[in-house]
PDB file of N, CA, C and O in Angstrom:
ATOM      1  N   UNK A   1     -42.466  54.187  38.463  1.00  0.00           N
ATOM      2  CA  UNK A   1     -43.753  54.044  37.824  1.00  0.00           C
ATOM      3  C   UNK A   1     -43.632  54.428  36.347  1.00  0.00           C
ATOM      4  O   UNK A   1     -42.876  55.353  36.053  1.00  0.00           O
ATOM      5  N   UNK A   2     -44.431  53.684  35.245  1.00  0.00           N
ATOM      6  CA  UNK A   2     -44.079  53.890  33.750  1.00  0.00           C
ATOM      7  C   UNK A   2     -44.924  54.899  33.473  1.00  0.00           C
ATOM      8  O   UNK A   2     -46.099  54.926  33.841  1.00  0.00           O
ATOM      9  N   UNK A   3     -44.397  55.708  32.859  1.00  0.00           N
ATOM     10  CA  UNK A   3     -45.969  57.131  32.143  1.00  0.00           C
ATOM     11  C   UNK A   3     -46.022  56.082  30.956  1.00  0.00           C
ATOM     12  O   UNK A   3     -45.421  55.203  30.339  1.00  0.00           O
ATOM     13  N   UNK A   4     -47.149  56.799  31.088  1.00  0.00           N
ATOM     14  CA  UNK A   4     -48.311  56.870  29.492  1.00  0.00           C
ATOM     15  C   UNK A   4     -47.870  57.820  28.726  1.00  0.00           C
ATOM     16  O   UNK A   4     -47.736  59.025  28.938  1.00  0.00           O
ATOM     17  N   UNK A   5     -47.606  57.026  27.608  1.00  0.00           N
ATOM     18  CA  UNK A   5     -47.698  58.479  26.383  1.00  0.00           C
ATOM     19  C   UNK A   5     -48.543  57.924  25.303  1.00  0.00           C
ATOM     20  O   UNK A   5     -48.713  56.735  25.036  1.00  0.00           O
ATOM     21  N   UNK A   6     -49.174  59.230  24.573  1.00  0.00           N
ATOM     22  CA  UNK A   6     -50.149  59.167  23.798  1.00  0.00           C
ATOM     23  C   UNK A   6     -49.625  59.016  21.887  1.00  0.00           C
ATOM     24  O   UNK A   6     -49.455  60.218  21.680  1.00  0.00           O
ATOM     25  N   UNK A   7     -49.478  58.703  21.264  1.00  0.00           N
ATOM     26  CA  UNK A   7     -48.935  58.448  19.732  1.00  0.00           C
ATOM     27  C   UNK A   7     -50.476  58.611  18.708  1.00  0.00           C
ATOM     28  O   UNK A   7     -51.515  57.981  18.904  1.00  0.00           O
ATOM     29  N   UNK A   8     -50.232  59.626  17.622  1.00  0.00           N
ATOM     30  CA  UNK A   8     -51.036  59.741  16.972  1.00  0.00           C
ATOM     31  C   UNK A   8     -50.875  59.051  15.798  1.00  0.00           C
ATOM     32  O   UNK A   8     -50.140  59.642  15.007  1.00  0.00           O
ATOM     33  N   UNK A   9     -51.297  58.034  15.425  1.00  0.00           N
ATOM     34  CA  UNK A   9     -51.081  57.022  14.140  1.00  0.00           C
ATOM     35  C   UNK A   9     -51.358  57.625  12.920  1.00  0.00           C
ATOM     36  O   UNK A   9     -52.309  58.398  13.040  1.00  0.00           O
ATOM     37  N   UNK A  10     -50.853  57.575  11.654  1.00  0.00           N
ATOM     38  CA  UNK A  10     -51.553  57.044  10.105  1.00  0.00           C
ATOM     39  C   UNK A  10     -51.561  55.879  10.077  1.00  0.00           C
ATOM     40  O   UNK A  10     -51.648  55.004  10.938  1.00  0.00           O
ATOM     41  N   UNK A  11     -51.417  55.897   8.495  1.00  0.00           N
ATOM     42  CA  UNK A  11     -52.040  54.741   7.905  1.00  0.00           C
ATOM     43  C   UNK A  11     -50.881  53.538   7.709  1.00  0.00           C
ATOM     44  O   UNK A  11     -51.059  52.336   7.512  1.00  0.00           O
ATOM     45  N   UNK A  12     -49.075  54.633   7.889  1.00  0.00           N
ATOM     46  CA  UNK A  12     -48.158  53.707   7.553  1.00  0.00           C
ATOM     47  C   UNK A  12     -47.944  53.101   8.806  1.00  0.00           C
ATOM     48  O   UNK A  12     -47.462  51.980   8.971  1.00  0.00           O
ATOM     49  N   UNK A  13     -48.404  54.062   9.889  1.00  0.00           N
ATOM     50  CA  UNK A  13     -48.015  53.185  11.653  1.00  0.00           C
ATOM     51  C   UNK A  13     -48.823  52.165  11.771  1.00  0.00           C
ATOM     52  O   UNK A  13     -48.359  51.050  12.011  1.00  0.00           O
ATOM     53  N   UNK A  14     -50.278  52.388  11.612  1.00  0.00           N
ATOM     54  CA  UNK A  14     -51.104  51.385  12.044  1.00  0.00           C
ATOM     55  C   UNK A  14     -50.370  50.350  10.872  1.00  0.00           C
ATOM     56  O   UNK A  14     -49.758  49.456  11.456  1.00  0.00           O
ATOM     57  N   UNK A  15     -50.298  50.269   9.766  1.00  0.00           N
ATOM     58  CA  UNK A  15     -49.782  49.067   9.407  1.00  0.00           C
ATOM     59  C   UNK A  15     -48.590  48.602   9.935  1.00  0.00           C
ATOM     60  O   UNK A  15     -48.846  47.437  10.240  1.00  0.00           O
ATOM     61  N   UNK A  16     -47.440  48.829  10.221  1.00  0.00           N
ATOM     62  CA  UNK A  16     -46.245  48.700  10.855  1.00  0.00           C
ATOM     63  C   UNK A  16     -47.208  48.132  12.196  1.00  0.00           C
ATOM     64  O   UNK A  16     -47.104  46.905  12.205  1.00  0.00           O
ATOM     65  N   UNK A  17     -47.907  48.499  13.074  1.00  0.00           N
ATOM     66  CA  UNK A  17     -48.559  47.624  14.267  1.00  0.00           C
ATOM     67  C   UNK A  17     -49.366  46.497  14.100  1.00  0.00           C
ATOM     68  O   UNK A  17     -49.423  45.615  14.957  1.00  0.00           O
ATOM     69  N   UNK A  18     -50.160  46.458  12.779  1.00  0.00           N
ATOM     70  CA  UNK A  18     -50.845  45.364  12.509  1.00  0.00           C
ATOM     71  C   UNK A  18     -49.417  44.184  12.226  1.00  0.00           C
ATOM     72  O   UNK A  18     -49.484  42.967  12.394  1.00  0.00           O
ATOM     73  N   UNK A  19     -48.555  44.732  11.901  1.00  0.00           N
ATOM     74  CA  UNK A  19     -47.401  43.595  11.240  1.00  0.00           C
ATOM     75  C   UNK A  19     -46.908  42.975  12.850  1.00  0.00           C
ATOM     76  O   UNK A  19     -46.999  41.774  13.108  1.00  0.00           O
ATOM     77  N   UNK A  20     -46.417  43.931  13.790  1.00  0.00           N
ATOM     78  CA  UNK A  20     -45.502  43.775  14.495  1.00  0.00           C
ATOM     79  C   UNK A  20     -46.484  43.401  15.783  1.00  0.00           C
ATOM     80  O   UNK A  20     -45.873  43.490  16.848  1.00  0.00           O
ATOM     81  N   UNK A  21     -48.261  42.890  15.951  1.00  0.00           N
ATOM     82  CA  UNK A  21     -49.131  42.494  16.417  1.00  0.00           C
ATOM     83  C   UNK A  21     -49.648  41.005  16.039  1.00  0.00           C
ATOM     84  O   UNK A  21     -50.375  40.268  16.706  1.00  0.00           O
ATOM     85  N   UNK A  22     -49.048  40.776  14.746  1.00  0.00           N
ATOM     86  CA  UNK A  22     -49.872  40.301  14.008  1.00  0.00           C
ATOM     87  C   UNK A  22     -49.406  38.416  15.136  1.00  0.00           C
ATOM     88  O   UNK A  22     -50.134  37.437  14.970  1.00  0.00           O
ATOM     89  N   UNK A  23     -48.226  38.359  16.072  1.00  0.00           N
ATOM     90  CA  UNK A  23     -48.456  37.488  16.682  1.00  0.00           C
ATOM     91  C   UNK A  23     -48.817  36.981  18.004  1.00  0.00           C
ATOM     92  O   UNK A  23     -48.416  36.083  18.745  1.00  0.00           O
ATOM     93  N   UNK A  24     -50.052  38.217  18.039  1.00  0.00           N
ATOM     94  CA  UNK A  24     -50.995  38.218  19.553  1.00  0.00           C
ATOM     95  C   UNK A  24     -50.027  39.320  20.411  1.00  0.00           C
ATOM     96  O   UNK A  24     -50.345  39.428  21.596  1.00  0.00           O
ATOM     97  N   UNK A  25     -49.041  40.038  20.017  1.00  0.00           N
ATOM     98  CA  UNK A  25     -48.314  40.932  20.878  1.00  0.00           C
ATOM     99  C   UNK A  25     -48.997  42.224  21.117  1.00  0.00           C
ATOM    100  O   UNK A  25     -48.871  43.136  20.301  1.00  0.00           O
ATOM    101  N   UNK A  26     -49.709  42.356  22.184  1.00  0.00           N
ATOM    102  CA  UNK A  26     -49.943  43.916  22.653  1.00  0.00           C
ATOM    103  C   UNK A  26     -49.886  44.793  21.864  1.00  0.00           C
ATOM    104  O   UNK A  26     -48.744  44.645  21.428  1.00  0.00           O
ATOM    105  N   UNK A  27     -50.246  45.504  21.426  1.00  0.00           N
ATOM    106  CA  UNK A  27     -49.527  47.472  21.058  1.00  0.00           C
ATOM    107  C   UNK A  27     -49.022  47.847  21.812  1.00  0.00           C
ATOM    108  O   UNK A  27     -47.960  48.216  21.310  1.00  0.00           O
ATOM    109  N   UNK A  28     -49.007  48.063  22.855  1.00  0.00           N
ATOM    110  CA  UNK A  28     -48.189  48.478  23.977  1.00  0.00           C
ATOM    111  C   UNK A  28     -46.675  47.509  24.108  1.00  0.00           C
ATOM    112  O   UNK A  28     -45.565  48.040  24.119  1.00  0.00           O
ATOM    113  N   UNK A  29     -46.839  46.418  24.175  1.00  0.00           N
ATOM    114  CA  UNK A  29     -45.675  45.946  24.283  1.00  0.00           C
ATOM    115  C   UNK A  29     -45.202  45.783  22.737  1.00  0.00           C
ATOM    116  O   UNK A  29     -44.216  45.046  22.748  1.00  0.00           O
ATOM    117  N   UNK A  30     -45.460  46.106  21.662  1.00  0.00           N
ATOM    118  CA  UNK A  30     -45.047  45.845  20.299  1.00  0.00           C
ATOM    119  C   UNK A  30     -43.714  47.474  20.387  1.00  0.00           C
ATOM    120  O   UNK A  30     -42.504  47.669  20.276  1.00  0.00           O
ATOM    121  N   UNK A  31     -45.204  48.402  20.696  1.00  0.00           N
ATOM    122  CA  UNK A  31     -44.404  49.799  20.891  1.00  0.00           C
ATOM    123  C   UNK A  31     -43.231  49.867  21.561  1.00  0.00           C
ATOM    124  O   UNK A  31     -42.386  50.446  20.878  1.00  0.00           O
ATOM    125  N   UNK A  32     -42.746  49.443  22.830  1.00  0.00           N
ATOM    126  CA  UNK A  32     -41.945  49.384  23.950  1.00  0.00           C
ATOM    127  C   UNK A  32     -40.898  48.796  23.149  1.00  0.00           C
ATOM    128  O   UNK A  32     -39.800  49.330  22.989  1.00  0.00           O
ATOM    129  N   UNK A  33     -41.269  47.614  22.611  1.00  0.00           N
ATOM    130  CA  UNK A  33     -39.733  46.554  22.085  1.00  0.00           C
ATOM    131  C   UNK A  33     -39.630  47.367  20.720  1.00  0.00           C
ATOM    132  O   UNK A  33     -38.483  47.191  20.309  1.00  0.00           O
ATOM    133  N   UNK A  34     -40.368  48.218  19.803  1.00  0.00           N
ATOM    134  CA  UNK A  34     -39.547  49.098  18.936  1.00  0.00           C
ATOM    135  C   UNK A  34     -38.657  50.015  19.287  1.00  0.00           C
ATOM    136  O   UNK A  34     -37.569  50.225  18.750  1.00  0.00           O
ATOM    137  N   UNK A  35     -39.232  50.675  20.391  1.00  0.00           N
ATOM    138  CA  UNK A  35     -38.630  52.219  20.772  1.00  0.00           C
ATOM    139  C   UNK A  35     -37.284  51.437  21.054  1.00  0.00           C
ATOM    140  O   UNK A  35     -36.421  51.422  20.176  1.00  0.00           O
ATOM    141  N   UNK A  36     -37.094  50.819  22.199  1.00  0.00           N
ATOM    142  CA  UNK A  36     -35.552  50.118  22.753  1.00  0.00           C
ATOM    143  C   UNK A  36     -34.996  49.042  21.697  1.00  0.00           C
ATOM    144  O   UNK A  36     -33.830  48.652  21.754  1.00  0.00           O
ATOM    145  N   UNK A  37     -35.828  48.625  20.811  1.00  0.00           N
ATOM    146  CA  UNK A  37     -34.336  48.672  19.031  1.00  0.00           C
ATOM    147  C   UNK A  37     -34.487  49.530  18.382  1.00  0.00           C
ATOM    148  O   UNK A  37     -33.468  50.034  17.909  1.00  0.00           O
ATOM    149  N   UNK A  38     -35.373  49.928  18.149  1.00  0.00           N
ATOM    150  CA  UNK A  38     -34.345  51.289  17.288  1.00  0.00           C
ATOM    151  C   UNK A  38     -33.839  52.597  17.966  1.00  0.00           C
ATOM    152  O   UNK A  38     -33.524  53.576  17.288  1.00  0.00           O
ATOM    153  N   UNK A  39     -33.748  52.577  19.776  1.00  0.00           N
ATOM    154  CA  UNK A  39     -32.155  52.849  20.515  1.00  0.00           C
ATOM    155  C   UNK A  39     -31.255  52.643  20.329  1.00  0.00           C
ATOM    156  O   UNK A  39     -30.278  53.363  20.118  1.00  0.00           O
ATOM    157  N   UNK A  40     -31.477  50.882  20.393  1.00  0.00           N
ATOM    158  CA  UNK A  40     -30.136  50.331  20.541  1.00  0.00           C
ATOM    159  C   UNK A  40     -29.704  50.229  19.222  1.00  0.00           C
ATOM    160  O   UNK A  40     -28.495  50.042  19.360  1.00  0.00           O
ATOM    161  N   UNK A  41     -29.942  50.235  18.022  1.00  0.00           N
ATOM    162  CA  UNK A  41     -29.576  50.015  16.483  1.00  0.00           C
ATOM    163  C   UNK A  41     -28.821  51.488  16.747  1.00  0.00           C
ATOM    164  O   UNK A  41     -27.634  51.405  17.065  1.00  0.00           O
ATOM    165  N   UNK A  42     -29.476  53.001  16.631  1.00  0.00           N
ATOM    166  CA  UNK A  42     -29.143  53.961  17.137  1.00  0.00           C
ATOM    167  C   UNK A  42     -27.289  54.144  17.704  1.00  0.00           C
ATOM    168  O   UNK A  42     -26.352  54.811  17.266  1.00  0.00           O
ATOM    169  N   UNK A  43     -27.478  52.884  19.213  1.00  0.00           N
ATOM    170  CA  UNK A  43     -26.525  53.396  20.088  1.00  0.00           C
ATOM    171  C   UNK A  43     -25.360  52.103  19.001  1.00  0.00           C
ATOM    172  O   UNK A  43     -24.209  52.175  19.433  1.00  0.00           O
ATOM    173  N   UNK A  44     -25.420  51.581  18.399  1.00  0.00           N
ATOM    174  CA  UNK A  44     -24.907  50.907  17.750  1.00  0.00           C
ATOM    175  C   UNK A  44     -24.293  51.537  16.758  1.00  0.00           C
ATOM    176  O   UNK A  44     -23.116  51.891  16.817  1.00  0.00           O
ATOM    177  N   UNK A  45     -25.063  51.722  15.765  1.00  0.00           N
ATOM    178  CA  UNK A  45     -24.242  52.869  14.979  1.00  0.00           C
ATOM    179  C   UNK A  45     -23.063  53.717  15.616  1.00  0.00           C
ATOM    180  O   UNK A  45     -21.859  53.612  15.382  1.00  0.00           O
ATOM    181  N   UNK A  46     -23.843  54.756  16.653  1.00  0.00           N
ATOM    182  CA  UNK A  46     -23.123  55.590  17.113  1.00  0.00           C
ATOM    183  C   UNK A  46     -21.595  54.815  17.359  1.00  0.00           C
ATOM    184  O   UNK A  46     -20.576  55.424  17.030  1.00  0.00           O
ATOM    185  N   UNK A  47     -21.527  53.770  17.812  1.00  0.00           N
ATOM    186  CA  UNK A  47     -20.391  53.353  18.271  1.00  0.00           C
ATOM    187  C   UNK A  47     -19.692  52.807  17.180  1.00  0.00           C
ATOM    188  O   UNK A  47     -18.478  52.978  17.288  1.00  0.00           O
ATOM    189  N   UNK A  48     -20.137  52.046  15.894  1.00  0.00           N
ATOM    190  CA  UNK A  48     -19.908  51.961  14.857  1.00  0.00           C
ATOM    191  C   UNK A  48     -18.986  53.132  14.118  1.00  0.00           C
ATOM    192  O   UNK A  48     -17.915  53.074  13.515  1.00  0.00           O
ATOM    193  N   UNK A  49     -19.646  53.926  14.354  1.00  0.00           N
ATOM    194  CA  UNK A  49     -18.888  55.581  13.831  1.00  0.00           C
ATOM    195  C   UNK A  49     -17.686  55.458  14.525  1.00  0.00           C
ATOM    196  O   UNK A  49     -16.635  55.134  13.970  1.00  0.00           O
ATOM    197  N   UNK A  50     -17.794  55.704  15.724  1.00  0.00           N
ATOM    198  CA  UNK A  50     -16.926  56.285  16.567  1.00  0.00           C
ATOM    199  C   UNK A  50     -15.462  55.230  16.469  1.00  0.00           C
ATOM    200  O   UNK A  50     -14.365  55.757  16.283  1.00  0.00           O
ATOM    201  N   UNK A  51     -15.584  53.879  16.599  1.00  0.00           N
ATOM    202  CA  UNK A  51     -14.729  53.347  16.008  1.00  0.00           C
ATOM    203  C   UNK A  51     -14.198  53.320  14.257  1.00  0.00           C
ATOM    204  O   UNK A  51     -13.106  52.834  13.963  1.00  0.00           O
ATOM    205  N   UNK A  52     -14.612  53.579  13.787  1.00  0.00           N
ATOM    206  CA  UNK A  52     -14.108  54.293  12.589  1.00  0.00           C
ATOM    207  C   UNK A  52     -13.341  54.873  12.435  1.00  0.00           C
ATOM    208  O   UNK A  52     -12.403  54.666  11.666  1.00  0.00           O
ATOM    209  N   UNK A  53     -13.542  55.897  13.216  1.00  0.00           N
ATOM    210  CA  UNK A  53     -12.951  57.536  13.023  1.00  0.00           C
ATOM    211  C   UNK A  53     -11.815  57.551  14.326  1.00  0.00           C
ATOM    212  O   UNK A  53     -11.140  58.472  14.785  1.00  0.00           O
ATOM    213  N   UNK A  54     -11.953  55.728  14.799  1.00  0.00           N
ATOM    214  CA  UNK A  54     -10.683  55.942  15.646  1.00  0.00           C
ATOM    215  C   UNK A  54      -9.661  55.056  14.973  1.00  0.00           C
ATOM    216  O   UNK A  54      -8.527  54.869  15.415  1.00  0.00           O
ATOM    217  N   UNK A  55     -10.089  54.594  14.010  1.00  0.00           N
ATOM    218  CA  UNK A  55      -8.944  53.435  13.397  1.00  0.00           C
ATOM    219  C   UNK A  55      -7.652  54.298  13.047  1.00  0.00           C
ATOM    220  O   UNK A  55      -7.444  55.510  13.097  1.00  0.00           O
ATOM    221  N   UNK A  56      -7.097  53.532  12.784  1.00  0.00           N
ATOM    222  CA  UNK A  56      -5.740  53.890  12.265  1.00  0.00           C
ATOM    223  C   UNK A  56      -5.193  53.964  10.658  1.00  0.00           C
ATOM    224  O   UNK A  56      -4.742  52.954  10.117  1.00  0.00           O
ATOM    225  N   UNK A  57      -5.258  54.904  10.151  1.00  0.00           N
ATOM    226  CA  UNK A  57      -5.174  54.872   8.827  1.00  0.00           C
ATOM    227  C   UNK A  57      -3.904  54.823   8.116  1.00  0.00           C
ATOM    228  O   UNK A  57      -3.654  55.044   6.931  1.00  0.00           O
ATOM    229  N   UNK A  58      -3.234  54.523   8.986  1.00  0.00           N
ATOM    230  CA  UNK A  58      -1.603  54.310   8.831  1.00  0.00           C
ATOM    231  C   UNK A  58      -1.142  55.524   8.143  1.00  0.00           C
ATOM    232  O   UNK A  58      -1.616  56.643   8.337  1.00  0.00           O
ATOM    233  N   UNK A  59      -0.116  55.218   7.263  1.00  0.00           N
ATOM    234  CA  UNK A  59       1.326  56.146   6.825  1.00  0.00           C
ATOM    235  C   UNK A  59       0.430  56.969   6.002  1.00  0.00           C
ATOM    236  O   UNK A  59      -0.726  56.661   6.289  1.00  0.00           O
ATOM    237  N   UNK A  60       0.476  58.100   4.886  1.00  0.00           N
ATOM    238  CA  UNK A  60       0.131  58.632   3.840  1.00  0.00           C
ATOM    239  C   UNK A  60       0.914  57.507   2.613  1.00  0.00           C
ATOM    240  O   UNK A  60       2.132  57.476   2.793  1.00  0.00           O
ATOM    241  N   UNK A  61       0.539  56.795   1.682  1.00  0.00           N
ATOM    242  CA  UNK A  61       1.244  56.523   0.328  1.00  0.00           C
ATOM    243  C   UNK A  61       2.259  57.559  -0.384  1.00  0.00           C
ATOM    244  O   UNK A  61       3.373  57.188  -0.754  1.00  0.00           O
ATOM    245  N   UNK A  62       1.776  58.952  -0.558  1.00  0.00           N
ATOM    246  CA  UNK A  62       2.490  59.757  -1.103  1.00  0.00           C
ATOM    247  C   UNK A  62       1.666  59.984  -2.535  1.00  0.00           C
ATOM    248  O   UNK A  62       2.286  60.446  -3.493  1.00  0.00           O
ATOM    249  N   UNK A  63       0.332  59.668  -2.650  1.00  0.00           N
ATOM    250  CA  UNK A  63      -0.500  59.533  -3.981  1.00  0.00           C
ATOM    251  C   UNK A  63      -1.104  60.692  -3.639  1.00  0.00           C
ATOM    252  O   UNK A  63      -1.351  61.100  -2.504  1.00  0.00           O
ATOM    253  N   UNK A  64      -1.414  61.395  -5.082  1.00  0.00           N
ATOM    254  CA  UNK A  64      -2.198  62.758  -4.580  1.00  0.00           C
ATOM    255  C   UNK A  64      -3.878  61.848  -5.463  1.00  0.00           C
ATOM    256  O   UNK A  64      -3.733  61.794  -6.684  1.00  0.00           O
ATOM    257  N   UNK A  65      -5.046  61.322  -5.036  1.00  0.00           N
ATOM    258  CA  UNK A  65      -5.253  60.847  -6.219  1.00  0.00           C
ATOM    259  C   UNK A  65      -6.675  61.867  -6.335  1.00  0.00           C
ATOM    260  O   UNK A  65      -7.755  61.313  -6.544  1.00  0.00           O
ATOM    261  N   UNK A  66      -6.618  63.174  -6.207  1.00  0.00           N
ATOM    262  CA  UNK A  66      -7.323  64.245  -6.970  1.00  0.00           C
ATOM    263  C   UNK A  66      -6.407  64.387  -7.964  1.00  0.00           C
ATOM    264  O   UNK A  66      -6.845  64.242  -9.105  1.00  0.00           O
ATOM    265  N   UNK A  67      -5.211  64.641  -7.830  1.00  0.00           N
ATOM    266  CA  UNK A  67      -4.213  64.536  -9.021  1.00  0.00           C
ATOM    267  C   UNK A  67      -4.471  64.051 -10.214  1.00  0.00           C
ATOM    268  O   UNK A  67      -4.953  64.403 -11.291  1.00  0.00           O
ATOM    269  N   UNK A  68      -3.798  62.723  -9.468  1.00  0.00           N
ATOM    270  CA  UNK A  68      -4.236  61.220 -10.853  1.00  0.00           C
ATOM    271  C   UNK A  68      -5.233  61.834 -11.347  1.00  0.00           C
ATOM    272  O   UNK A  68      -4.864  62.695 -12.146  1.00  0.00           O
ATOM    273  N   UNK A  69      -6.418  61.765 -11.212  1.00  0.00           N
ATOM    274  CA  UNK A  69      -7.797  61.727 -11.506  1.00  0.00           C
ATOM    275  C   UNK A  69      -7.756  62.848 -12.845  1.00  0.00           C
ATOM    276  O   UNK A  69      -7.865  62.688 -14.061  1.00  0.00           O
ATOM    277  N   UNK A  70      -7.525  64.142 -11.904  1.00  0.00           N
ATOM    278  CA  UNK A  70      -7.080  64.621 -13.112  1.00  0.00           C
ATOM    279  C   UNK A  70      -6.387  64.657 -14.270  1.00  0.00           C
ATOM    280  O   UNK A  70      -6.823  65.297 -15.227  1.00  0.00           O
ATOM    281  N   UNK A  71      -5.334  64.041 -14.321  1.00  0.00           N
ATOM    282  CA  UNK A  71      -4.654  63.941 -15.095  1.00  0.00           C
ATOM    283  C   UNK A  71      -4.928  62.668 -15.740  1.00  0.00           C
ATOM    284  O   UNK A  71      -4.050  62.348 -16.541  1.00  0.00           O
ATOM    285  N   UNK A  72      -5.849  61.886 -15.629  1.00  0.00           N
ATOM    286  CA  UNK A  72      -6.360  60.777 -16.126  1.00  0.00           C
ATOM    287  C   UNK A  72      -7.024  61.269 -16.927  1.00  0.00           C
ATOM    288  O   UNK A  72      -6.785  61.048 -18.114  1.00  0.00           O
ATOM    289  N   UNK A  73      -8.492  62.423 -16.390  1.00  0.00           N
ATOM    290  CA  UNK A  73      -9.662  62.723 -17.150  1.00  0.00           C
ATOM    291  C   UNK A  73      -8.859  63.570 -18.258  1.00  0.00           C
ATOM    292  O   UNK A  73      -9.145  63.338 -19.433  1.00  0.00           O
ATOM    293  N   UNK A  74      -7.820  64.586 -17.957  1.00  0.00           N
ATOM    294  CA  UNK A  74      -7.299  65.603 -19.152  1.00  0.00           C
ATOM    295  C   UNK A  74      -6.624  64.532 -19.800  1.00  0.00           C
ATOM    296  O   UNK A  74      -5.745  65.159 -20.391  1.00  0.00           O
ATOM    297  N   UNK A  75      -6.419  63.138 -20.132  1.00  0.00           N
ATOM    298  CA  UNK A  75      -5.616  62.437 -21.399  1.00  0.00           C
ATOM    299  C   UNK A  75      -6.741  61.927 -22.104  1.00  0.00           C
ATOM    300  O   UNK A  75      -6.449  61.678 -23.274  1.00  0.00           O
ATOM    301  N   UNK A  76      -8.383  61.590 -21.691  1.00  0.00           N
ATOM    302  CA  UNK A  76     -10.035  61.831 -22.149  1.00  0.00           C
ATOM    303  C   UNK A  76      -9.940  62.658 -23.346  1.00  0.00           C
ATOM    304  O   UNK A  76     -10.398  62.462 -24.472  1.00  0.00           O
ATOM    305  N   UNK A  77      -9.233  63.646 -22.861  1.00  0.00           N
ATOM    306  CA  UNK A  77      -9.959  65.035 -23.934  1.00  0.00           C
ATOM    307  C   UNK A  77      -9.108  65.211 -25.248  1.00  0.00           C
ATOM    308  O   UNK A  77      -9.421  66.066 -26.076  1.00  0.00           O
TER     309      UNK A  77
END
């Protein structure tokens, strides 16, 4: 069985519902299909990250380039 939950609006929600109503869609069902995308955008990311931070960044170059940098900005001065 689905609960009810109660949402207290402003002025930027009710507009965001007038938009996302505006083609005969429920509030209730406008609400429902936001909450489960911006989950799934959410669970997307998350996995987005997570493959990231599993790639493979191969060998080191052997570049220090805080180094460089420095020694770039001190030939500036």
């Amino acid at each position: 069985m689905a609960e009810t939950i109660t949402i207290r609006t402003d002025a930027e929600t009710e507009h965001a519902l007038n938009v996302l109503t505006g083609d005969g869609m429920s509030r209730s069902a406008a609400i429902r299909q936001a909450v489960i995308q911006a989950a799934e955008r959410r669970e997307r990311a998350a996995q987005l990250r997570r493959a990231v931070l599993a790639m493979d960044i191969g060998e080191p170059d052997g570049i220090d380039v805080a180094a460089q940098l420095a020694r770039d900005r001190g030939d500036e001065r």
